[in-house]
C-alpha positions as CSV (number, residue, x, y, z in Angstrom):
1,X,10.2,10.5,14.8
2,X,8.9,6.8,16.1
3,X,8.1,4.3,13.8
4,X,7.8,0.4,14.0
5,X,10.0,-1.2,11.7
6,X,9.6,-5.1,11.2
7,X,7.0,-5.1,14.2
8,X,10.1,-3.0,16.5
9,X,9.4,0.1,17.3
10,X,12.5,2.4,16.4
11,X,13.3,6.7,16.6
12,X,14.3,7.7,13.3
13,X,15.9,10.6,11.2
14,X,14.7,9.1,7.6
15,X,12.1,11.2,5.7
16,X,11.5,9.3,2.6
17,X,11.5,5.5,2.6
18,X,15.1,5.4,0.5
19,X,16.6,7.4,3.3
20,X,15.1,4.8,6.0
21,X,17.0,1.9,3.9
22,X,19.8,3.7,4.3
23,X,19.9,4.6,7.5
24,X,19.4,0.6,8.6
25,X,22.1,0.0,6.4
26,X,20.3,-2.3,4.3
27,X,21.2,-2.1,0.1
28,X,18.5,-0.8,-1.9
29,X,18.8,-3.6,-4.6
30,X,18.1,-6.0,-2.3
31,X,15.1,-5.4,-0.1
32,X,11.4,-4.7,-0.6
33,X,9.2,-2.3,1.4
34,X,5.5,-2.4,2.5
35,X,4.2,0.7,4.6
36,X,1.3,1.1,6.3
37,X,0.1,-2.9,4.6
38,X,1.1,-0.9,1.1
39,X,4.0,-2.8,-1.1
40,X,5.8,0.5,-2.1
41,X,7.5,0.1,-5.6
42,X,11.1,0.4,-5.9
43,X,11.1,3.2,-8.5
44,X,8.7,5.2,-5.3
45,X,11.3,4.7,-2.3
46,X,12.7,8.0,-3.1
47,X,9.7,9.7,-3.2
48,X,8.0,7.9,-0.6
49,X,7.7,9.9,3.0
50,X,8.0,8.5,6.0
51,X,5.7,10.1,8.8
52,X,5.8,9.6,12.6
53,X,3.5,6.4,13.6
54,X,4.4,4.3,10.4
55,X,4.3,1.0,10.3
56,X,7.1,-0.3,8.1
57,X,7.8,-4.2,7.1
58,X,11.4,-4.9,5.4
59,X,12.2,-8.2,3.7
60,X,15.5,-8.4,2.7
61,X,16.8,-11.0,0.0
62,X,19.9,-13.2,0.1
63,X,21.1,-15.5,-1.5
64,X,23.3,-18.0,-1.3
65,X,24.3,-21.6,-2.5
């Protein structure tokens, strides 16, 4: 499926927004998630689907010192 990830659009195989994290080979812990201009909570990334047309915004933290 084709979705737009961090304004790029992108061809897919994730079905829930978890899967999508892993499949850019981002870690979990460390990233948050809007869809479709929706903040999805951590504890609904497993649960949440991912459908062709999305428009997904990733913000990963790092840290450093």
């Amino acid at each position: 499926m084709r979705i737009q990830v961090n304004g790029e659009n992108r061809d897919v195989q994730a079905t829930s927004v978890l899967a999508l994290v892993g499949e850019l080979g981002l870690d979990v812990r460390k990233v948050a998630i809007e869809r479709n201009l929706e903040i999805v909570p951590k504890s609904l990334h497993a649960t949440t689907p991912v459908v062709d047309g999305d428009r997904i915004e990733v913000v990963q933290f790092v840290g450093g010192g």
